[in-house]
N, C-alpha and C positions, 0 to 999 in steps of 0.2 A: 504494500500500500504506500501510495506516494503522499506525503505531504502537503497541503492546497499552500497553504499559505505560511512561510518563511515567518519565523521570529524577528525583528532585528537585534543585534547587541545591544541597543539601548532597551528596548522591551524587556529582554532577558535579564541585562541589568537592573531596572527597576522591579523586577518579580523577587527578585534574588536578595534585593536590600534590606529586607528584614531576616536574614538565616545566620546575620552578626551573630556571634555568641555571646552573652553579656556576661560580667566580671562577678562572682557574687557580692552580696554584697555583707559585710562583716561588723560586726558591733561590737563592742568592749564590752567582758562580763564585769563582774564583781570583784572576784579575782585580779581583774587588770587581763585577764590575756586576751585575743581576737577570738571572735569565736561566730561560726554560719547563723543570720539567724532564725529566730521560731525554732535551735537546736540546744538540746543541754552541751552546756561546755565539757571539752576534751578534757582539760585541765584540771577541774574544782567539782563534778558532774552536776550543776547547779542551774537552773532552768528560773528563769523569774521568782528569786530571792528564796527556793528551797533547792534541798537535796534530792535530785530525783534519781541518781547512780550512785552507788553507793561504790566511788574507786576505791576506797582504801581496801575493802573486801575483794573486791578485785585482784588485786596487785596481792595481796594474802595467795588467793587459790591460785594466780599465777607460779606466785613464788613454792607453792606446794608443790603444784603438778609440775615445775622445773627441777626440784630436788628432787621427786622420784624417781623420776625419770634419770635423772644421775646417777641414782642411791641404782638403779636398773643396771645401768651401764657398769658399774664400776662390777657387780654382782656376775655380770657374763664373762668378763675380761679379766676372773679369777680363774 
């Protein structure tokens, strides 16, 4: 099937000038750090003046499930 009617470059161009990617945009928490927003911070897990993630329990089970895993390794490589 042939095409009837040719775009021109400027058409194309104006179709196309809204597919800009836009920058997000970042807010300052409470903590001080940048953080996405309408998102709890990476940093502090604090969402409009509460605690909504609880990092430090985080960063606990991390630190568990990385010493097992160790406590694993050293166990086989006896």
């Amino acid at each position: 099937m042939v095409v009837r009617m040719r775009h021109t470059r400027s058409h194309t161009a104006n179709r196309r000038s809204h597919h800009a990617l836009k920058a997000q945009k970042l807010a300052t928490c409470e903590c001080g750090a940048a953080r996405v927003s309408h998102r709890a911070c990476a940093s502090c897990g604090r969402y409009r003046g509460r605690v909504v993630v609880d990092l430090a329990a985080k960063q606990q089970a991390k630190a568990a499930k990385r010493a097992k895993k160790e406590g694993n390794k050293a166990e086989a490589q006896k």
